[in-house]
N, C-alpha and C positions, 0 to 999 in steps of 0.2 A: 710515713705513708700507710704501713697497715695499720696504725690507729685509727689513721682517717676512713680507711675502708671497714673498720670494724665497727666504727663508730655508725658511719651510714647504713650500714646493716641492721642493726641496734635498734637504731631511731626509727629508720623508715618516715621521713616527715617530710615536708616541704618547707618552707622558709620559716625566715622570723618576724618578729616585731609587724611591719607593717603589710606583711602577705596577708592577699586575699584571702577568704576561704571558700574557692570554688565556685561559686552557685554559676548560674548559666551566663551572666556578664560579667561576672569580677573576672580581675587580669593577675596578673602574676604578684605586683608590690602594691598597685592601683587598687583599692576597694570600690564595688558598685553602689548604688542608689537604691537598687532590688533588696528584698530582703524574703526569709523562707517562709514558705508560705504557712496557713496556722497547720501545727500540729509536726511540722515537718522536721528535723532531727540531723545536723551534720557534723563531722568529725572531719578533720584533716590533720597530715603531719607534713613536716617539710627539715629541708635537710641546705645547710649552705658550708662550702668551701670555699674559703680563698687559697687563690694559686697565682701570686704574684713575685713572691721573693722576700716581702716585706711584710709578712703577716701581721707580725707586731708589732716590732720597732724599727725603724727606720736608721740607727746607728746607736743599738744596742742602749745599756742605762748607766746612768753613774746614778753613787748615794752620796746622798747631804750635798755635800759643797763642792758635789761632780768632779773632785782630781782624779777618779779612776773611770774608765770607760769600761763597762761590763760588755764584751758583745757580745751576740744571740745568733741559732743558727738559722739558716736562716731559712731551711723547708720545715722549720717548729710548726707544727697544725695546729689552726684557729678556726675552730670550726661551729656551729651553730645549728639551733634549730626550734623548735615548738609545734606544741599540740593545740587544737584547736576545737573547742566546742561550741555550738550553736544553735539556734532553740527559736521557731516561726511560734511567737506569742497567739495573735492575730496574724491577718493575713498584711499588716501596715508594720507589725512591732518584732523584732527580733533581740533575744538576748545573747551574748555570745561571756565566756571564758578560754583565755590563751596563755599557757604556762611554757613561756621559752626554757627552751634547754641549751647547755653553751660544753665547750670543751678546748682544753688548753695546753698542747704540749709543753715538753720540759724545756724551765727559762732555768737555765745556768745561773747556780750560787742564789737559787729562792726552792721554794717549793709551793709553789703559786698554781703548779699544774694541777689536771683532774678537769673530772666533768661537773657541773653543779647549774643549778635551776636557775632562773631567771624571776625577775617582777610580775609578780601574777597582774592578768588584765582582764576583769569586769566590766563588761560595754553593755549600754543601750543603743539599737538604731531602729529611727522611726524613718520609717517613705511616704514621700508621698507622689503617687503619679498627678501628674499636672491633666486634664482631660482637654481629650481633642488632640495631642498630640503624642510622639513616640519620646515621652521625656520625664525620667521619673528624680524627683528632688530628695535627700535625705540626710536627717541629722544625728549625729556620735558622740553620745556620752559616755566617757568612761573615767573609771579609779583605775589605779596602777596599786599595788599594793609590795611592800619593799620585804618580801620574800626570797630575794636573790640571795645566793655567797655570795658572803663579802671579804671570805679569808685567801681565796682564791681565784684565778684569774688574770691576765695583763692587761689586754686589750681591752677599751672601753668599746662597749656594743654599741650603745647610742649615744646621742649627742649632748642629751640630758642627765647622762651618767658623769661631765664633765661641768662643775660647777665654775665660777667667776675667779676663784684662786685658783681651778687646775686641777683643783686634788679631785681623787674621781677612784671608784670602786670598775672595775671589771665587765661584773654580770650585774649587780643591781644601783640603783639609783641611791638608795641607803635611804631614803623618804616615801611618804604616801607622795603620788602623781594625781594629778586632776588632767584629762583631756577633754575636749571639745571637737568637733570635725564637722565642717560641711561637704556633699556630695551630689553630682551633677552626672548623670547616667544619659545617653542619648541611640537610640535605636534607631540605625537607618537603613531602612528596609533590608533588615536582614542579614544583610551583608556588612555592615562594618558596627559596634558596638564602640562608643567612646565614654569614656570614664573618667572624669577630674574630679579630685577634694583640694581643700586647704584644711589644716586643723592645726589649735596649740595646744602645748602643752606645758604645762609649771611643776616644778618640783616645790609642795607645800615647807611652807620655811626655810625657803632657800629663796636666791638670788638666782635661779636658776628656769631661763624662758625660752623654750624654742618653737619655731612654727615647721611643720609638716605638709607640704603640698606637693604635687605631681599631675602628670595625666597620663595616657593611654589609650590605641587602640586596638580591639582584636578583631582582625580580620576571617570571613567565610567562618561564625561562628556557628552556623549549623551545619556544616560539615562535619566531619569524623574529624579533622585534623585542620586545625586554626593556626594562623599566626598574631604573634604578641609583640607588641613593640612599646615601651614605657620610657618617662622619665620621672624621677623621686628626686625629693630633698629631704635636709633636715638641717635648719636655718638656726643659730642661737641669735638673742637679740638682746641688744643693749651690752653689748663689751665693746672694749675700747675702741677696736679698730671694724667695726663693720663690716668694709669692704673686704678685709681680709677673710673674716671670719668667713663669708658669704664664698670665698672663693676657696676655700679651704675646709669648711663643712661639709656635710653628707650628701653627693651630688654624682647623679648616678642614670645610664642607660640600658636599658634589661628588653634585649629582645628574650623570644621565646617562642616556642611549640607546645600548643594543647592539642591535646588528644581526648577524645568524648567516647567514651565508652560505657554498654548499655548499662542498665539499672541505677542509672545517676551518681553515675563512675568516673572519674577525671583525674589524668596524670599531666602533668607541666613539668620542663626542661628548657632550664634558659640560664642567660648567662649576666650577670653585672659587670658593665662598662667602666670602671670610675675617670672621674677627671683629669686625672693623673696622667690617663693613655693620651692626655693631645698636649700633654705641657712635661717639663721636665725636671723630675723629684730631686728634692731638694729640701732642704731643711725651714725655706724660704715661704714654702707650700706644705708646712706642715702642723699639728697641732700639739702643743704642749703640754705634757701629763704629770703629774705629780702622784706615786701610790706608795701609801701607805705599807710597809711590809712590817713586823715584828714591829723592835723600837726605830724603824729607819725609813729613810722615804727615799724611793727611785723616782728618777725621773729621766724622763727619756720624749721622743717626739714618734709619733702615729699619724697615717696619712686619714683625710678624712672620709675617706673614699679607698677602698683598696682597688690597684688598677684592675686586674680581673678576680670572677666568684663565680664558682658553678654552682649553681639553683634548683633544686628538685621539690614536685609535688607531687603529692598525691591527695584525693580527696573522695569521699562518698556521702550522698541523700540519702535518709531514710524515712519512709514514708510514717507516721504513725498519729495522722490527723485522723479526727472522730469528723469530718462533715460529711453532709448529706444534703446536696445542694436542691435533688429535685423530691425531699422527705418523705420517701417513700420505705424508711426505716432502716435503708440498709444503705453503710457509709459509703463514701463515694468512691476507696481505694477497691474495695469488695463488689462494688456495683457494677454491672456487665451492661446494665439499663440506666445510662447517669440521667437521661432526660425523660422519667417513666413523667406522664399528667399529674395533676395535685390530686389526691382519692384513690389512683387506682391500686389496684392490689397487686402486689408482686411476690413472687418466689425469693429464695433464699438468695438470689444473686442478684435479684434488684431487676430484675424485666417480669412486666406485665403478665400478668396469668390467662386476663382476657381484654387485647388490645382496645376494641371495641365496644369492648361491656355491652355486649347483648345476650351473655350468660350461654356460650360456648367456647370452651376453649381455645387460649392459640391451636394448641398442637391437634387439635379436631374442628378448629378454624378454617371454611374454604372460601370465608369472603372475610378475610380479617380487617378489613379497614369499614365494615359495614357503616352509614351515619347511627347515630343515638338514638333511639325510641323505637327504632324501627323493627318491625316484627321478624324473625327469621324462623327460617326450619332448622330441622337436627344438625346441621351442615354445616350454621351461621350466616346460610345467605336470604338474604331476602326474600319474603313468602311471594309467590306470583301463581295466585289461584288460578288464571285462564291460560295458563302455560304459554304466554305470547312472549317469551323473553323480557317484558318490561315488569320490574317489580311492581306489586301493588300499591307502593306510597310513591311511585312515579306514574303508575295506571289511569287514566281519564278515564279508558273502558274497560273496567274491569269483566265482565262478563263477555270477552272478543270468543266467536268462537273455535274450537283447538284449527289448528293449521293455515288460522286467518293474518295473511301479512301485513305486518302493523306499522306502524310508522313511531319514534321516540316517545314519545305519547301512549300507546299501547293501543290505540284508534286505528281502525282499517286502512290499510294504506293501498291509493286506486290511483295512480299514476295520471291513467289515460281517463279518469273521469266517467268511467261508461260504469261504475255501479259495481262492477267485479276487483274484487281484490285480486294484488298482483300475483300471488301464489297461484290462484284458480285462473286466474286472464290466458287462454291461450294467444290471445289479440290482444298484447300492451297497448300495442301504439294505435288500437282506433279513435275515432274522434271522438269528442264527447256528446255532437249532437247524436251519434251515429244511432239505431234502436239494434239492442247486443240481444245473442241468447247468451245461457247462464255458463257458457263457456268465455264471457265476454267478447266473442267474435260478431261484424257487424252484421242484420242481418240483410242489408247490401251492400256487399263489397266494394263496388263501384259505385255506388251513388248515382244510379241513373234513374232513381225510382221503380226499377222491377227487385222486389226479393229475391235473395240468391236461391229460393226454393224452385223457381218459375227463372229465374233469369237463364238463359243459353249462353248468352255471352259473359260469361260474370266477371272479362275482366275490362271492360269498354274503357275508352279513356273519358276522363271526365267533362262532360258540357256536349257529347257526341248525342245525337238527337236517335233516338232506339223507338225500336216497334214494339209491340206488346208482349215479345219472347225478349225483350232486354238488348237486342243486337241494334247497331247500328243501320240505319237506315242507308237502303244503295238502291236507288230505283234505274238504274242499266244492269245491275247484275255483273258488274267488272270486279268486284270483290275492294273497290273503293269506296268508305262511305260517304252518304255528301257530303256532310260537311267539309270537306277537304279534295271532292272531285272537281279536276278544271273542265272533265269534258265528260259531263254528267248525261250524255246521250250515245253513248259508245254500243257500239253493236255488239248484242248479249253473244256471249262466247270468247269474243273476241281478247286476247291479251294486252294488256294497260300495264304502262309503268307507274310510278307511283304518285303522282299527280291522276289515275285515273286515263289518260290518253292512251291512244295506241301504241303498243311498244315498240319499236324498230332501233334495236340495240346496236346494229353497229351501222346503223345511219347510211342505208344505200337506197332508201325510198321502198322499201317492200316489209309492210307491215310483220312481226315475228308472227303472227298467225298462220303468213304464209309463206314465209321464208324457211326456206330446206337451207341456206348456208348464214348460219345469225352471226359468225365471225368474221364475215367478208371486210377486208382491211378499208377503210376509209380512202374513196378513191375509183376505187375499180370497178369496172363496168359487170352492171349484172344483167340475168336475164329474168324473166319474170315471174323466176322462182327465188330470185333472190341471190343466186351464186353466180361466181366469176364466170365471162365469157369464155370461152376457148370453141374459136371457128375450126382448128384443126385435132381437135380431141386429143393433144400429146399431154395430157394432165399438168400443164400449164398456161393458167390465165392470161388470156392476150396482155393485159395491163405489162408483166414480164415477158412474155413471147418474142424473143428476137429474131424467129425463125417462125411466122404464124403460118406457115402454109407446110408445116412438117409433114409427109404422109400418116395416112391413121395407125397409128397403134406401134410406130418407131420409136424405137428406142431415143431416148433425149436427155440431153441434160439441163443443170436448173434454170437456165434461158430459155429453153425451148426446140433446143437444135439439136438434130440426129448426133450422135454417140458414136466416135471414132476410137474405139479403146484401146486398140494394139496400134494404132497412128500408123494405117497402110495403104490411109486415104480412101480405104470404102468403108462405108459407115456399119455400125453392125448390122442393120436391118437387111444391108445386104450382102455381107460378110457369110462365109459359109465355113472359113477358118478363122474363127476369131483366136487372138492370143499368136498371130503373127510374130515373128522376130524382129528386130528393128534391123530397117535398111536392107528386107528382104522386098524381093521384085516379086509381086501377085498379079495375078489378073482379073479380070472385071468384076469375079464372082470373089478375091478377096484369098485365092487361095495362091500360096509361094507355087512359082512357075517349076521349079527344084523341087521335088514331092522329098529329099530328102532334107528341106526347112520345114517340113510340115508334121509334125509332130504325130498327129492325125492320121496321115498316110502309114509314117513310120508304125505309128499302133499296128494297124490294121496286119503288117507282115511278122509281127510276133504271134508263136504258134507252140504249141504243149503240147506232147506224145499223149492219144488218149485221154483225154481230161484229165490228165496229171500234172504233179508240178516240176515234170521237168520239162527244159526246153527242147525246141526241134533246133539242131545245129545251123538251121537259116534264118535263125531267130537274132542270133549273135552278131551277124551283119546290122539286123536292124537298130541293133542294141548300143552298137560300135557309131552308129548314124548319131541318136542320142547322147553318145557319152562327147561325140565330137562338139555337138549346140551345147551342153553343159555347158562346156570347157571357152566354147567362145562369147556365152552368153551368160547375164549373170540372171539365173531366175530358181524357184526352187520347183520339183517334179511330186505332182502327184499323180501314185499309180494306180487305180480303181482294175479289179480282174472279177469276171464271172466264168463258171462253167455249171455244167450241170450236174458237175460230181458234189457241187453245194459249199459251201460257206467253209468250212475248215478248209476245202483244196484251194478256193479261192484265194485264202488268204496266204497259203503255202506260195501260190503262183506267182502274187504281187510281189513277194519277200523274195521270192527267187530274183525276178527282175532287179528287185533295190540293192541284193547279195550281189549279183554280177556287178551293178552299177560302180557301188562301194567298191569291189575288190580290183575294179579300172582306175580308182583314185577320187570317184567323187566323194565329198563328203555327206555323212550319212546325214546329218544336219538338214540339209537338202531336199532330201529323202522324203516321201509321205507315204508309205504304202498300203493299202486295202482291201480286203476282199467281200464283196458284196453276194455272194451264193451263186444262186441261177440267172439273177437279172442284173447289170448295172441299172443305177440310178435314171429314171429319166426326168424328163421335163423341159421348158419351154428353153430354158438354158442350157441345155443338151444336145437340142435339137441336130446339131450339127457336127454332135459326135458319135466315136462308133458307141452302138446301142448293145452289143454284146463284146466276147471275148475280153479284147485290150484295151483301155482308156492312159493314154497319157496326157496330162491336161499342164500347162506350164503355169505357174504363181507366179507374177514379174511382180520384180521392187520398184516403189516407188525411186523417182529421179534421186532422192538424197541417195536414199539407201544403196544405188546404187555407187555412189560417191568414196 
């Protein structure tokens, strides 16, 4: 075993005899169709192990007349390999040389072991791509040349190294070889590469013919990492038994893993299957060897296929073609420019000096694609003497003047047809009959025939019939013109809707002219100013009046009917205690018959030492009256105070009442207290309270609230 690992060390190769040598479709044992392109340069080594039990001999060797059985051990290493060189003639023709290398551990009672060379192999192969399709054809000439030891060695490598008697060398053939091969490559999009040959091969002056054929395919072969999966023969032909020979000859499945790594770099690892692994070894299924040693001959049986082989490769391109496909003098692996024009000049690396060729630099090129002939400035862009943006060999007018808007052509470009170009046009969109000043503007805006110098109306609608200031003709004076007045006789002043008519906007027969109320609701009786009736003056229109005969200037609500607000069945108008308690007995004049339900009264008997804010101790009685309607009533209290001591004692005074109120238990919540200086508040809503001193006025809640 560490032979064999010192060996692969050693070698560093990848297989033998009928391994590919890398290029971008060959497969592991399968050669392709492709061949290196002209000038191109590759080397490969390859490295094989078997690891089956039976490396050599399948039950050891007897000599001459086999009474002794020698047996062998049986992890003795057989191991294998070669180098490989290859040479793109032409970009069709490929030469290659292949000097197998072999190695033999120690076979008991010989000394046959050692490393030693193999049949040197001289090939021609021509391709040819079929056109039109992804399928390239290719033909293998080769000599074999009988360079192998032949002093050492057991195992026969190839199948051609066993001739028609048996007797058979190791490593070499012992003759010159002639081969022949056909090759059938197919690329299908990319993704799968398939690879068949058949080839023969004869050992010159010998009885000795075998044919070579397989297929293969490698799958995702541009990817970094492919898979390989092959089958190989190696067939002898014309021995006695044929079918034997065919089932017992070199017959073989080899997957594998390529690896594509950059600079035309390729490693392979894969393994050989032989035929042995589906049937069962046996001397039955094996082949017959006769080798020569010293004066003696062993013989012994080899299987024709070892059932397993581990496989290694490695392989690298090297560029060192002289082409220059777009000959611009610099070859094509160097050229950073492969597709420079035929003529143009380039720099050292093969790109254009001056793309263009209008005798400015790329690198001071700012219109580097200019066309040919054409004239440019320092810049390399095209000359355009009237600075309208269109070059002069695109120019129609070359003399445009500077800031004139041009159109593709380098021609005035006027949209709107009036003569001004669009840069200068204030007025794009006039029309074209229109007569323009030189701002392009029309110079009647409206088209009624008056110039907008003399026009007053300059903006009439169009077809409207105008007086000699350009306005619209309105012979009534309603500010409708005629053409569109229905009642082209209206009395001058008068307001018209817009047909020209009288306007009467909310439709109650009283012209707006002279209507004082223009929103009267549809319906309602007016008077002959135009506003709702109302016979009883309570500011609501009899049309709602459910109460039309209200007295004047009674209080009402939005029906029309007097206003009973403390509900004590005299209406406020003639209420004198408005803000009643409920279910207090009043009398005609509206005041509680109880002056201690009247809030009002109670006012009037609160009293202050002095215009001060304290109280007269018969104030407390009053106050005691109040805390009682609190307590039975739910409403809150506001307390208004005047004196003449002014506005700060006022307010002192109020507070004092709301302090007593609070400290009886009301809550202060309730409370509003205020002090207003020397005067309470008056007014028409007053009227019926005290106008000095004490104000207590009651807030009643609404029904919920009181709930």
């Amino acid at each position: 075993m560490k032979k064999i690992l010192l060996s692969l060390l050693f070698i560093a190769q990848i297989l033998y005899a009928q391994i590919g040598i890398g290029q971008d479709m060959e497969g592991v044992r399968v050669p392709t169709a492709n061949t290196l392109s002209q000038g191109y340069f590759f080397i490969s080594g390859s490295y094989e192990a078997i690891s089956d039990g039976h490396a050599l001999a399948m039950n050891g060797y007897t000599i001459d007349d086999g009474s002794d059985i020698t047996p062998l051990d049986k992890n003795t290493p057989s191991s294998g390999g070669s180098l490989t060189l290859g040479f793109g003639a032409t970009d069709n023709l490929e030469l290659s040389l292949m000097l197998p290398l072999y190695y033999e551990g120690t076979i008991d009672g010989t000394e046959l072991d050692g490393f030693g060379a193999g049949d040197l192999y001289a090939g021609i192969k021509y391709s040819y791509p079929i056109p039109g399709v992804p399928v390239n054809l290719a033909f293998v000439s080769a000599l074999t040349l009988p360079t192998g030891a032949k002093s050492i060695g057991f195992r026969p490598r190839h199948q051609w190294f066993i001739y028609d008697n048996r007797n058979s060398y190791a490593y070499t053939a012992g003759k010159w070889g002639l081969f022949i091969e056909g090759i059938v490559s197919v690329n299908i999009f990319d993704y799968v590469y398939w690879n068949s040959y058949a080839g023969y091969f004869h050992v010159l002056n010998a009885k000795n013919y075998t044919v070579v054929w397989g297929s293969g395919f490698e799958i995702f072969p541009k990817k970094m990492v492919s898979g390989v999966l092959e089958m190989t023969a190696e067939t002898s032909l014309f021995r006695d038994n044929p079918v034997k020979e065919l089932m017992n000859d070199v017959f073989r499945v080899t997957p594998a893993v390529k690896i594509h790594l950059p600079d035309m770099l390729n490693l392979m690892l894969g393994m050989d299957v032989g035929f042995d692994f589906v049937r069962k070894a046996n001397l039955d299924n094996s082949i017959e060897v006769n080798r020569r040693y010293e004066d003696k001959t062993l013989k012994y049986n080899i299987r024709g296929t070892p059932e397993f082989a581990m496989v290694l490769a490695v392989t690298k391109t090297l560029d060192f073609s002289r082409k220059d496909a777009d000959n611009d003098g610099v070859i094509d692996r160097h050229d950073l420019c492969p597709n420079t024009e035929l003529g143009v000049a380039v720099n050292s690396r093969g790109c254009p000096v001056d793309n263009d060729q209008d005798g400015v630099l790329n690198i001071f090129d700012n219109c580097p694609e200019t066309p040919r002939g054409v004239t440019v400035d320092y810049f390399g862009c095209p000359v355009d003497n009237d600075g309208d943006g269109v070059p002069d060999y695109l120019d129609q007018c070359q003399a445009t003047p500077k800031g004139t808007a041009v159109d593709s052509t380098g021609c005035m470009r006027d949209s709107d047809g009036d003569g001004v170009d669009d840069n200068h046009d204030k007025c794009p969109n006039s029309l074209s009959r229109d007569k323009v000043d030189e701002d392009g503007c029309p110079l009647d805006d409206d088209h009624d025939g008056v110039l907008n110098d003399r026009d007053e109306c300059p903006h009439t609608p169009r077809g409207y019939s105008v007086d000699l200031r350009g306005c619209p003709l309105d012979f009534d004076h309603d500010g409708v013109p005629n053409d569109i007045d229905m009642c082209p006789n209206s009395v001058e002043g008068e307001t018209v809707d817009e047909d020209g008519c009288p306007a009467d906007n909310d439709r109650d027969g009283v012209a707006d002219s002279r209507d004082k109320c223009l929103d009267t609701p549809r319906g309602f009786p007016v008077d002959e100013n135009g506003c709702p009736r109302d016979h009883d003056e309570d500011g609501v229109p009899d049309a709602l009046d459910k109460c039309p005969n209200s007295p004047a200037h009674a209080p009402v609500d939005s029906v029309g009917c007097p206003i009973d607000s403390d509900n004590d069945e005299v209406y406020d108008y003639m209420d004198k205690c408005p803000g009643t308690f409920p279910n207090v007995i009043v009398g005609r004049d509206g005041c509680p018959l109880n002056s201690k339900n009247n809030l009002n009264s109670i006012a009037a008997l609160v009293k202050f030492k002095n215009n001060s804010e304290t109280l007269l101790n018969s104030s407390y009685t009053a106050l005691n009256d109040v805390i009682y309607l609190m307590r039975k009533f739910v409403f809150d209290l506001e307390i208004l105070c005047s004196t003449p001591a002014g506005e700060e004692v006022s307010n002192l005074q109020a507070q004092a009442i709301a302090d007593y109120l609070i400290e009886k238990g009301i809550d202060k919540k309730r409370i509003h207290a205020q002090g207003f200086g020397a005067k309470l508040p008056q007014g028409e809503e007053f009227k019926n309270w005290n106008r000095s001193g004490v104000r207590l006025i009651p807030i009643m809640y609404a029904e919920e609230e009181q709930k």
